[in-house]
Structures are given as structure tokens and as C-alpha cells.
NULUM-931391 format. One record per residue (C-alpha): residue number from 0; z, x, y. Coordinates in steps of 0.1 Angstrom, whole numbers. Example, Ala and Ser with C-alpha at 12.3 -4.5 7.8 and 13.67 -1.06 7.14 Angstrom:
<marvexs>
[0 [78 123 -45]];
[1 [71 137 -11]];
</marvexs>
This chain:
<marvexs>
[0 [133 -128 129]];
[1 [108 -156 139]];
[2 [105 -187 121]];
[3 [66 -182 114]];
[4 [76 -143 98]];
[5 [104 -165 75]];
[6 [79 -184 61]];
[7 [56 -158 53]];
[8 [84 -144 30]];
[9 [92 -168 14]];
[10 [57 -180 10]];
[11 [52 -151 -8]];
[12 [85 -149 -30]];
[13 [74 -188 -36]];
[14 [46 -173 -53]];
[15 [60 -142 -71]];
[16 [42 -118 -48]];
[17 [56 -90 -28]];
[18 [55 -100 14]];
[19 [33 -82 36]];
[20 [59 -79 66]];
[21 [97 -81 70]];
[22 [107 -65 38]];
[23 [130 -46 57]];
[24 [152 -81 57]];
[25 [159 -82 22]];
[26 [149 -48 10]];
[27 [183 -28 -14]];
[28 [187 5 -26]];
[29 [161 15 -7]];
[30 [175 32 28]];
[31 [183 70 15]];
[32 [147 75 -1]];
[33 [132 55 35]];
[34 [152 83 53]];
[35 [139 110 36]];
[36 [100 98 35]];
[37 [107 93 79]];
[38 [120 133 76]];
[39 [89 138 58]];
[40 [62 118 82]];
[41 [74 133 112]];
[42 [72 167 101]];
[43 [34 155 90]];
[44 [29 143 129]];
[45 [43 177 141]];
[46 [27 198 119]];
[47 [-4 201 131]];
[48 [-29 208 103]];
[49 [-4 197 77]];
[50 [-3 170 50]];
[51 [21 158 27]];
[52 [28 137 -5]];
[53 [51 117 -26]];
[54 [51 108 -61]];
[55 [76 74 -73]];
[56 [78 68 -104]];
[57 [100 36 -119]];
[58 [93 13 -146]];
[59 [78 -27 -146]];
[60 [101 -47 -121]];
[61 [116 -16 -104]];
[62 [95 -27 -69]];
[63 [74 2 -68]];
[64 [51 -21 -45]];
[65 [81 -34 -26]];
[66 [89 2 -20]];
[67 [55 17 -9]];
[68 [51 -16 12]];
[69 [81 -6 31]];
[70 [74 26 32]];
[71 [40 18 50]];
[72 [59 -7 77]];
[73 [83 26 86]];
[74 [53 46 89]];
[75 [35 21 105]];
[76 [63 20 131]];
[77 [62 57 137]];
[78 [27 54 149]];
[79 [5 60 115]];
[80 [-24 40 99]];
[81 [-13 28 64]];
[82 [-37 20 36]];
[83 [-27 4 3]];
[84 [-50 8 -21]];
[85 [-44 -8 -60]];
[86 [-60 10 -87]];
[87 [-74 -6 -113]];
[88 [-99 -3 -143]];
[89 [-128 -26 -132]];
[90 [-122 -33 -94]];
[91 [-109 4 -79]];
[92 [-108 32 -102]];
[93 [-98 61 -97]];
[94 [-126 87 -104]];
[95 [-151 66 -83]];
[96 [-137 82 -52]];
[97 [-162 64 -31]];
[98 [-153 33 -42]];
[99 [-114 42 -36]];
[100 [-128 55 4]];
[101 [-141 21 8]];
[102 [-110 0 -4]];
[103 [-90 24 20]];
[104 [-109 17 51]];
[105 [-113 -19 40]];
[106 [-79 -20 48]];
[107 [-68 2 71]];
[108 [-34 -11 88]];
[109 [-22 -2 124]];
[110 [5 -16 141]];
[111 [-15 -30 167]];
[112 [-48 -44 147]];
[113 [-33 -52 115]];
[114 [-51 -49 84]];
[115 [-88 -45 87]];
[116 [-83 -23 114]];
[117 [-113 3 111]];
[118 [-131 -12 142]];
[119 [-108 -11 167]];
[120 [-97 23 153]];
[121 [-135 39 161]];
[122 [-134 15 194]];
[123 [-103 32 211]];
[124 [-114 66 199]];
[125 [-145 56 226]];
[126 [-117 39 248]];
[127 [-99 72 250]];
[128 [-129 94 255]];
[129 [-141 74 288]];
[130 [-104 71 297]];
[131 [-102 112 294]];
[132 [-131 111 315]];
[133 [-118 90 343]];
[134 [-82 113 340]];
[135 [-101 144 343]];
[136 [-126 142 365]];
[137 [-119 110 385]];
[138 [-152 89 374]];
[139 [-153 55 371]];
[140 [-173 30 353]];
[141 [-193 22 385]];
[142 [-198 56 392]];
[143 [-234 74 386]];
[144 [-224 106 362]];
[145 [-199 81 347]];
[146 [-223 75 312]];
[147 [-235 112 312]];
[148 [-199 126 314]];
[149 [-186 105 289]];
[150 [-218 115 267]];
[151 [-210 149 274]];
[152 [-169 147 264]];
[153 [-181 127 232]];
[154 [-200 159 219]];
[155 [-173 180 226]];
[156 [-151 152 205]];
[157 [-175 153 180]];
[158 [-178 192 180]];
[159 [-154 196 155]];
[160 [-162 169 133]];
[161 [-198 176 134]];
[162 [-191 214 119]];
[163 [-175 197 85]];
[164 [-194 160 82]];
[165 [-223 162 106]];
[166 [-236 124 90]];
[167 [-201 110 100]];
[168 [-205 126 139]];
[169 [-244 114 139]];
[170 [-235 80 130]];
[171 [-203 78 155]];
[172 [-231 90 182]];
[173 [-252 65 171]];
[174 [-224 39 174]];
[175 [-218 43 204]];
[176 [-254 42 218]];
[177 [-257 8 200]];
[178 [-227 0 217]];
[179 [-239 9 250]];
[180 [-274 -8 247]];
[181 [-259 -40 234]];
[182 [-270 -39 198]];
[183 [-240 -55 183]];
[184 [-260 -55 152]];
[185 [-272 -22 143]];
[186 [-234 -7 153]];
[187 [-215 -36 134]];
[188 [-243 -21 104]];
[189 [-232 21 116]];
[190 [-196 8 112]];
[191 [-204 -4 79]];
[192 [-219 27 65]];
[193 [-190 48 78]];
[194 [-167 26 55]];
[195 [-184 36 31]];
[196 [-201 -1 19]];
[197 [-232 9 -4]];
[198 [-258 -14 7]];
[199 [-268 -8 43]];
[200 [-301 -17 49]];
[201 [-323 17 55]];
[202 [-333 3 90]];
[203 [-297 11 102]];
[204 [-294 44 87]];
[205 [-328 54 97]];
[206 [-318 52 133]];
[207 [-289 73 127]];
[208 [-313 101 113]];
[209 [-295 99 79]];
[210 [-301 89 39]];
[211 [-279 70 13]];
[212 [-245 60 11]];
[213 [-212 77 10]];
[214 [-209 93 -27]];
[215 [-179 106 -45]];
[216 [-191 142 -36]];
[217 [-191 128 3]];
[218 [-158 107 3]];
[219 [-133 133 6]];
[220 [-152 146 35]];
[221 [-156 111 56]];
[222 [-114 106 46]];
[223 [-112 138 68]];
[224 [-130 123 93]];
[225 [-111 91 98]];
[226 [-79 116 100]];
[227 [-94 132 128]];
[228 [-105 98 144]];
[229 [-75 86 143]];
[230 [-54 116 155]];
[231 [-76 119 186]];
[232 [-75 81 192]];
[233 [-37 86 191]];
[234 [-24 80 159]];
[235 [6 102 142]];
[236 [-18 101 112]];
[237 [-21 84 78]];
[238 [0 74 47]];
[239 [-22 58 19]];
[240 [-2 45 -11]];
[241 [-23 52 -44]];
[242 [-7 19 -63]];
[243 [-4 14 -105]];
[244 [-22 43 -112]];
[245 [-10 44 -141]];
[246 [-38 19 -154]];
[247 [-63 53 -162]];
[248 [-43 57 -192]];
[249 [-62 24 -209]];
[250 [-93 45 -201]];
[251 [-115 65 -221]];
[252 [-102 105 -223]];
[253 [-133 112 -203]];
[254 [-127 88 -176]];
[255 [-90 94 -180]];
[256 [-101 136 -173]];
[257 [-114 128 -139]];
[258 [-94 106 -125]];
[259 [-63 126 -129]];
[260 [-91 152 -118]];
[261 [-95 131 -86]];
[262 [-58 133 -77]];
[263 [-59 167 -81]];
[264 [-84 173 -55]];
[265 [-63 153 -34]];
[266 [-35 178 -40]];
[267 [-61 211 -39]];
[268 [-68 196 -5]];
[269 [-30 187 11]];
[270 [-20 221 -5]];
[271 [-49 237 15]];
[272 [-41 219 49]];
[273 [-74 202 46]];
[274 [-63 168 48]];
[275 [-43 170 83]];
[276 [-20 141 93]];
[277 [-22 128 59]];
[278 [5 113 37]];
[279 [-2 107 -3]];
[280 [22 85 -16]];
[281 [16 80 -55]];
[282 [30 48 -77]];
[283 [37 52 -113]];
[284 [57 44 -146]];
[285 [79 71 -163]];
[286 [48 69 -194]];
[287 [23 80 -161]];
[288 [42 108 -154]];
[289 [56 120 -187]];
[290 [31 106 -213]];
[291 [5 128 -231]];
[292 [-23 103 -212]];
[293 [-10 108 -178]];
[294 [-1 136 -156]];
[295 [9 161 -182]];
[296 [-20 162 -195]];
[297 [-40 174 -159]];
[298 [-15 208 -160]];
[299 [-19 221 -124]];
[300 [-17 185 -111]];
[301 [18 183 -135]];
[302 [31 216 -121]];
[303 [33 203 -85]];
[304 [47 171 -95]];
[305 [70 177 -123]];
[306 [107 169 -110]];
[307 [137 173 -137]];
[308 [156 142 -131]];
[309 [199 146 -140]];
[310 [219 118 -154]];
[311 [229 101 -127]];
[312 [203 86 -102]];
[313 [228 89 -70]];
[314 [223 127 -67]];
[315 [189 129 -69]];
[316 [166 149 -50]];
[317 [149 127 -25]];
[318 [133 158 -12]];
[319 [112 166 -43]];
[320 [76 159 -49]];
[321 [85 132 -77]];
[322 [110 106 -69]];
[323 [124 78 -89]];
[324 [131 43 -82]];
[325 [169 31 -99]];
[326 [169 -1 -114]];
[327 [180 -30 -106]];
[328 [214 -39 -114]];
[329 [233 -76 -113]];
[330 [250 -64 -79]];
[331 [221 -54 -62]];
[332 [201 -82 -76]];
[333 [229 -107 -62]];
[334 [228 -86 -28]];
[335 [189 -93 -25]];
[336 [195 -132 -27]];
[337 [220 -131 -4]];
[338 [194 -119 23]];
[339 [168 -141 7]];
[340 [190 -174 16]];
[341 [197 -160 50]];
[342 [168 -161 63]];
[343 [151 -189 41]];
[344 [140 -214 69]];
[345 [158 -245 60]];
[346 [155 -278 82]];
[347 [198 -280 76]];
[348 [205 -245 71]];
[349 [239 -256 70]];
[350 [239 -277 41]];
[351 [214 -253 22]];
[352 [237 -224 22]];
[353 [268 -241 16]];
[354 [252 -256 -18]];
[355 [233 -220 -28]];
[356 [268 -206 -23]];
[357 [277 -171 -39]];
[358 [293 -190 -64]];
[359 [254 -203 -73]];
[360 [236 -170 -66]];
[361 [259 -151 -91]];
[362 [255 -183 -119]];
[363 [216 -180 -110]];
[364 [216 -140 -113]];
[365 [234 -145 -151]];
[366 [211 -175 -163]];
[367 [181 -152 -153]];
[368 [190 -121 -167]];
[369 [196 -139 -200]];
[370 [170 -155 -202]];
[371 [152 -115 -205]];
[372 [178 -106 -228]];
[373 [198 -88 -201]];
[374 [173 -69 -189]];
[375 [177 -72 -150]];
[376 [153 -47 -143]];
[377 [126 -69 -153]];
[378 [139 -99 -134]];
[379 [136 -92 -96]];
[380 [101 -114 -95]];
[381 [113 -142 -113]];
[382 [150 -141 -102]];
[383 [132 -150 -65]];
[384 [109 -176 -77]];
[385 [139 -196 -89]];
[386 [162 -189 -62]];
[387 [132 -201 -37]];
[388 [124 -227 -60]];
[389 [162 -242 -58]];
[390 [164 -233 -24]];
[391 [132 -256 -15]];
[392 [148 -289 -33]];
[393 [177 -289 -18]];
[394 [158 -283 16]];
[395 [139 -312 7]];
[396 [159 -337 -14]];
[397 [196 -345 6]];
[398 [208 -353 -33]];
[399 [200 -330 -51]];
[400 [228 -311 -67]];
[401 [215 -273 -86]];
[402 [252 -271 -104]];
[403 [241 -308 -120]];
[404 [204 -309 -117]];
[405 [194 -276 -119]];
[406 [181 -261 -155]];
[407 [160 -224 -159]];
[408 [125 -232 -177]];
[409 [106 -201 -179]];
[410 [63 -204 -190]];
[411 [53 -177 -209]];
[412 [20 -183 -202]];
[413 [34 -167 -163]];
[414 [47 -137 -178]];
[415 [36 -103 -176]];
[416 [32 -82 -205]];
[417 [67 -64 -197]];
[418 [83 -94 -189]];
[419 [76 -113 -221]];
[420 [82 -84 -240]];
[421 [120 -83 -228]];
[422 [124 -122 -229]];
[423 [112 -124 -267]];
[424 [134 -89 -276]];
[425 [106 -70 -287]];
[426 [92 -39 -274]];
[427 [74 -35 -239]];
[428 [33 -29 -252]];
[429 [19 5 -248]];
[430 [-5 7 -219]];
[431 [-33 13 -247]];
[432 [-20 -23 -258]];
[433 [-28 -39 -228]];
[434 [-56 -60 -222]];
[435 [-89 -44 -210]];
[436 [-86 -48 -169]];
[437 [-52 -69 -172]];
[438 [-33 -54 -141]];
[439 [8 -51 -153]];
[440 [26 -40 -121]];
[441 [40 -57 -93]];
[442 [7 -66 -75]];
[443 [0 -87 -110]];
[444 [-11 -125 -102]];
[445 [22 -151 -111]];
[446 [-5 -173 -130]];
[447 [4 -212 -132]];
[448 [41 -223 -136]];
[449 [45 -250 -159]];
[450 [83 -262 -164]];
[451 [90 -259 -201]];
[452 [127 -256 -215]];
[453 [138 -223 -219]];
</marvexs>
């Protein structure tokens, strides 16, 4: 692991966030369900005009995001796109599929590109056509019938496409043109429209020979058009992680209706091998999944989902449509700080772990935990921000001493609902309880730390 990745970690831990790489270093509990999701990709990349899907439930603090985020770096690895998209009431929701089209090509992940990675996605689907080209019938660049060939493989690229979406194929065509006559503009504008951003100017779109924006109606479509972009630029496919959608229960039942309406069209489609190369992986709490205001209440959607889970966590079903996420337990959460101080980047890494000894971590783990009234599986978050936090001042400070100067001083005002709830003994709040727009999973912002005594 590089020095510059080890900071980005623990940047992120620093600030009670989940990291956008090198989970894999400290990830837990984690490498059975990991093994069956690869089983599952792979048969996705194989499959031809198959899909797939995966439902994980767990409650506040069980890393649902950690998990996905994984998930989407082993995919990622295996040659798919990724695209993590958060749901929420105000920003993303759900049954404004257009708007959820748009935050998934805004960030569109490759191994290659990174996040953001649309562009260069539509760029080496060109790439590849005039490479085709050059394999199959030995043009060049320089040579005369180069540009017409290449013209001529792009329609027969866009063949398919043009049968189901014929806006998406017009506008790639007119990409490309724009491309080729040096109008950076106009296609950086095409490219725009394609993700599905509602305010194109009509200039753009009227030399495209099309009308308006991508509706809900018209998302569905364009997401099967990216799937076939990327497949024929080279991709195994894509996984998009559909993150705390359990928020549509603090909607109105209307609003509530079509959303879980939305994911069933999701499903309609996967089950009808509409949605080719494409993995659905869906995060949500048990009260999502088992509540009167969440997935029971869609019944075809809860008849494809609905898992019965046994007593004991260990033997479940990875393999099933619904999966759960266990707990955290003292062990596992002593395990995880382990890795955390082995690859925190101390100047005297030496001296560092020697003083945040096992000894510490375990003391640490126990003053936590009790601080929530036991609860560890609301502690993960904060358990890291302290063991960073320590892990810092000794970095920095040669005399400081955590078993004399360190004390745990929790804000309140920092907490999540769920995490105040379990510090103050009372019970967690009902989603309906929630604030309006308040997001409560493990995306939710740390707020400002203030050192109070605890």
C-alpha cells in the first residue's frame, strides 16, 4: 500500500466517512459474502444477455456502505463500471428515475478513469470502433476510406442500439461528428444530454435532430444504452449500488408507491434479460425490508426478495436474493483497529504502535462500546474516529501518553439519530421520526466534533 493511499484512509476515518479505495485493508466479516457476489458477477459477464441483483439488508452501523464500496472495488477489478448512487428525499429520490440516471452517470467509476468516467467510456467506444477498423480491414488514419469505414462500422455499432433508443444512437452519431470537426463544444454539450443533465441549451440538441431531456419514461431506456456502450467498449458490465433506500419510507404513501414501483421495474427488467451486464445491488435496514412502509408493501417486488433468515448468521445463504450483514461484535471491532494502526502512516511507526498496543485497542474498544450502552453495532464510526484521533497525538506529540492523557468525550450534537438513541438508552426513532431530508446511514455527514466530557 502507498503512502499517498494510507492517508486517504485515514483522512477519511479522521472524518467519520467510509474511504473511497483500499477498504480491502481493513475490511472484516466480509470475505464469504465478497466470494459469493465475484460467483455472481462473473456469471453476469458470461451470461450474455443476463443481469443480476442483490439485496443487503443490516441495521445503522452494520457498514452497509463499507460493504457495497467493496463490493464495487472487486467488481471494479473484474473489469465492470460501478456506480454508487445515495438515495435520498430531496437530492436523489427514488421515483424520479431520471434524476437517479443522472447521479449514476455522474459517477460512473472504471478502473482506469476513476469516478466521472462517462467521457472516456463514450471515447474508447469510438477508440475501439476505428481500432476494429484498422484490425479488419488494414486502414489507417492517413489512409483515404479510413473516415468513411469507420462511419460505416459506427452504424453497424449503432444498429442495435438505434432499434431500442434511436435519440441515444442519433446523439452518439452526432458526437462523434462534433468530434471529428473539432467542436469541442457542441459534443462536451451531446455528452451532457446523454447523462441525462436537464438543461442543455436547444441549439445542441437541435443539431442532433432531437427534443427535451431524458425523462423517467426515457431513463430506463438510455441505462440500456450505457450497458451496451460499455460492453462493446470492453467492459464486463455494470454494478450500481442503490444506497439507504430505505429513506422512501419518510415519504408520502404516494411517493412511497412509486418508488418501490421504480425498483420493481428494475426487477421486471433483470427478470426479463433487458438489462444485460447489469448488477443491482440494493442497501437497506431490516424495517426496509420487513416493515409495512417498505418492500412488503410492493408484493411482487417482496416475493423476489423475501429471504427467511435462521438463527444463526454463519449458515446463511449468501446465494439468496436478500442477504444480511452480521453485526459487529467486540472481536471483530478489535480486529478492524488492528489493521487501522497497521497501515496508519506514522512518522515513527515504531513508537506509534508500541504505545496503541493491543493492550490499548481492547481498553479503547470497551470505553467506546460503553459509552453506547454496549451497543457495538453502533460503534464502528466512532470507535475509528477515536482510535485515529489517539493515533494522530501520539504521531505528533513524543509525550503524550493515551493510558494517562487519554479520556472519551463524545458531542452529541455529532451523533446520528441511531447513535444517540443507543448512547442515551432509549429507543432508535422510527424512520417516520426522522427529520424531513436528515440522511441516517453511513454516508451521513460527522457534523463538528466538540470535546465535551462524556
Amino acid at each position: 500500500m502507498s503512502n499517498a493511499e494510507a492517508q486517504e484512509i485515514v483522512a477519511a476515518l479522521r472524518s467519520g466517512l467510509v474511504p473511497r479505495s483500499g477498504l480491502h485493508h481493513f475490511a472484516t466479516g466480509l470475505d464469504a459474502l465478497m466470494s459469493v457476489v465475484a460467483e455472481e458477477l462473473d456469471f453476469v459477464s458470461k451470461a450474455g444477455g443476463r443481469g443480476g441483483s442483490k439485496f443487503i439488508r443490516g441495521d445503522y452501523g452494520s457498514g452497509k456502505t463499507f460493504a457495497t464500496r467493496l463490493l464495487c472495488t472487486h467488481a471494479r477489478q473484474r473489469g465492470f463500471a460501478t456506480s454508487e448512487v445515495q438515495i435520498s428525499i430531496n437530492d436523489t429520490p427514488l421515483h424520479h428515475l431520471e434524476t437517479v440516471y443522472r447521479r449514476l452517470v455522474e459517477r460512473l467509476t472504471t478502473d482506469a478513469d476513476g469516478e466521472g468516467a462517462f467521457a472516456a467510456v463514450v471515447d474508447a467506444w469510438l477508440y475501439e470502433i476505428g481500432e476494429e477498423v484498422t484490425r479488419l480491414q488494414g486502414l489507417g488514419e492517413t489512409d483515404p476510406g479510413f473516415a468513411e469505414a469507420v462511419e460505416k462500422r459506427l452504424e453497424d455499432k449503432l444498429a442495435e442500439l438505434s432499434a431500442k433508443n434511436p435519440a441515444f444512437s442519433q446523439v452518439l452519431r452526432a458526437y462523434h461528428r462534433a468530434l471529428g470537426s473539432g467542436d469541442f463544444g457542441l459534443a462536451q454539450g451531446l455528452l451532457g444530454w446523454l447523462s441525462g443533465q436537464p438543461h442543455v441549451d436547444r441549439s445542441v440538441t437541435s443539431k442532433a435532430g432531437i427534443k427535451g431531456a431524458v425523462d423517467g419514461q426515457a431513463a430506463l431506456t438510455f441505462l440500456r444504452g450505457v450497458l451496451l456502450l460499455l460492453r462493446q467498449s470492453g467492459h464486463a458490465g455494470l454494478v450500481v449500488v442503490l444506497d439507504e433506500v430505505e429513506t422512501i419510507q419518510r415519504m408520502p404513501a404516494q411517493t412511497r408507491e412509486k418508488s418501490l414501483n421504480a425498483l420493481r421495474q428494475l426487477m421486471d427488467m433483470l427478470g426479463n434479460n433487458e438489462l444485460p451486464g447489469f448488477y443491482l445491488v440494493v442497501t437497506g435496514t431490516p424495517e426496509f425490508f420487513d416493515g409495512y412502509k417498505g418492500v412488503k408493501s410492493q408484493a411482487a417486488l417482496y416475493q423476489r426478495v423475501a429471504v427467511r433468515f435462521g438463527d444463526e448468521p454463519r449458515h446463511d445463504n449468501l446465494r439468496a436474493p436478500q442477504v444480511r450483514l452480521a453485526p459487529f461484535d467486540t472481536a471483530r471491532l478489535l480486529e478492524v483497529g488492528r489493521r487501522v494502526r497497521s497501515l496508519f502512516p506514522a512518522h515513527e511507526p515504531e513508537r506509534v504502535s508500541s504505545t496503541i498496543d493491543d493492550t490499548f485497542l481492547s481498553a479503547l474498544v470497551d470505553q467506546v462500546t460503553a459509552g453506547f450502552g454496549g451497543k457495538v453495532t453502533v460503534t464502528p464510526r466512532l470507535f475509528l474516529r477515536e482510535l485515529v484521533d489517539v493515533l494522530d497525538r501520539v504521531d505528533l506529540h513524543a509525550d503524550y501518553d493515551p493510558r494517562k492523557d487519554y479520556r472519551l468525550e463524545i458531542d452529541e450534537a455529532a451523533l446520528r439519530p441511531e447513535e444517540l438513541a443507543a448512547r442515551r438508552g432509549e429507543p432508535v426513532p422510527d424512520e417516520e421520526e426522522l427529520p424531513n431530508g436528515e440522511p441516517a446511514g453511513d454516508e451521513a455527514p460527522a457534523g463538528k466534533r466538540k470535546r465535551l466530557d462524556g
